[in-house]
C-alpha positions in Angstrom: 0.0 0.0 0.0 1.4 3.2 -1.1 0.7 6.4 1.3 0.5 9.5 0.2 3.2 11.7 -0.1 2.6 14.8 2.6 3.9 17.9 1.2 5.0 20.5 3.2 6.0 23.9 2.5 9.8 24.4 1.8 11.6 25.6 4.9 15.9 25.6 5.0 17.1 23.7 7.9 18.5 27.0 8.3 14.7 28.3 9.0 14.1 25.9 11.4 16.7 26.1 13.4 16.7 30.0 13.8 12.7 29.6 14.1 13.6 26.5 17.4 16.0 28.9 18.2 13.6 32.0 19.2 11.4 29.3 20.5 14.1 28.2 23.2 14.4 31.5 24.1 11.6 32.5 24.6 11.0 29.1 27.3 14.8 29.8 28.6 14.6 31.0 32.1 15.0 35.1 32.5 19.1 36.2 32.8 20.3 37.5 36.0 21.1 40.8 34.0 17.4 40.7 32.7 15.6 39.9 36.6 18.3 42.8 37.6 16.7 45.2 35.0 13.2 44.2 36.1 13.8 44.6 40.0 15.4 47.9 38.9 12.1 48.7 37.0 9.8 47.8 39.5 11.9 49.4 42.5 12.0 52.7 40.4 8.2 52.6 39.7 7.4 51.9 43.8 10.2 54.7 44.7 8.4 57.0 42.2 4.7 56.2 43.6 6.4 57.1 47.0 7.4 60.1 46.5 4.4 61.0 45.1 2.6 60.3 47.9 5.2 62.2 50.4 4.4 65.2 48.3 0.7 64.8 48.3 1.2 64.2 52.5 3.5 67.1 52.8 0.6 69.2 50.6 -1.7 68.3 53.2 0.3 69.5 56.2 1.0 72.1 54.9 -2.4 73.1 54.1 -3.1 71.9 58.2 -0.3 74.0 59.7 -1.6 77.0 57.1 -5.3 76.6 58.9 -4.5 75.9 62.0 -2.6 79.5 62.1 -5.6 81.0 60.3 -7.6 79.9 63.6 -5.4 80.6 66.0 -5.3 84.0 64.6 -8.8 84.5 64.5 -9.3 83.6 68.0 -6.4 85.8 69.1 -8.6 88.7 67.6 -11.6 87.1 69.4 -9.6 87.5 72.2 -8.3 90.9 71.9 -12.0 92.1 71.0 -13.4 90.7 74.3 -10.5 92.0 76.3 -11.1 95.3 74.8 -14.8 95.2 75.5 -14.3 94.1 79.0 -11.6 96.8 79.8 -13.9 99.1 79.2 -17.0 97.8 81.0 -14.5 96.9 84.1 -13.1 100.8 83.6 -17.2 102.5 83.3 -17.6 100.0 86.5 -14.8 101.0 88.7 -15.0 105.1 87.5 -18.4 104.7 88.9 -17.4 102.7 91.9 -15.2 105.5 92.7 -18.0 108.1 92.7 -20.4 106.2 94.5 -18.4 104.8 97.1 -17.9 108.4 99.0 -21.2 108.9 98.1 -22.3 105.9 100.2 -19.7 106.9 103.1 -21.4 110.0 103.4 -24.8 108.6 103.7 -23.6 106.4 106.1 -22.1 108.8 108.2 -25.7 111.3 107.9 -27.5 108.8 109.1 
């Protein structure tokens, strides 16, 4: 019995080779220098995403320490303006006290 003959297209040993070549490579375990370059990568990428995030953390206290004195100056002038107000209530107070108390003495001493 006679088989058929199976034709197949015309390839060079030279083709296959190179072709079972690229193959091996491609299944060949990474290089040292190659896992080196990819650590390097991925440590530059995780560095980078850190300082990004220091920046962003430094944005935001700075933006704290900026509000923080925005309060405590406003509360200094709430301060003042009481102080102010009371100085003079505690002044109208005592000027009076100082007119009235003789006042009283002398009552005290008509009656």
């Amino acid at each position: 019995m006679d088989m058929p003959a199976v034709q197949t297209p015309l390839v060079s040993d030279e083709d296959m080779s190179s072709a079972l070549e690229e193959q091996l490579e491609q299944d060949a375990p990474p290089s040292v220098r190659s896992m080196i370059a990819n650590t390097g990568k991925t440590l530059k990428r995780f560095i980078d995403q850190m300082r990004r995030k220091e920046t962003e953390l430094e944005g935001v206290k700075a933006a704290a320490t900026a509000e923080f004195e925005r309060v405590v100056a406003l509360a200094k002038m709430v301060r003042d303006n009481c102080h102010a107000e009371t100085d003079a209530d505690l002044h109208q107070i005592r000027t009076t006290l100082e007119v009235l108390d003789p006042a009283r003495a002398k009552l005290s001493e008509m009656a």
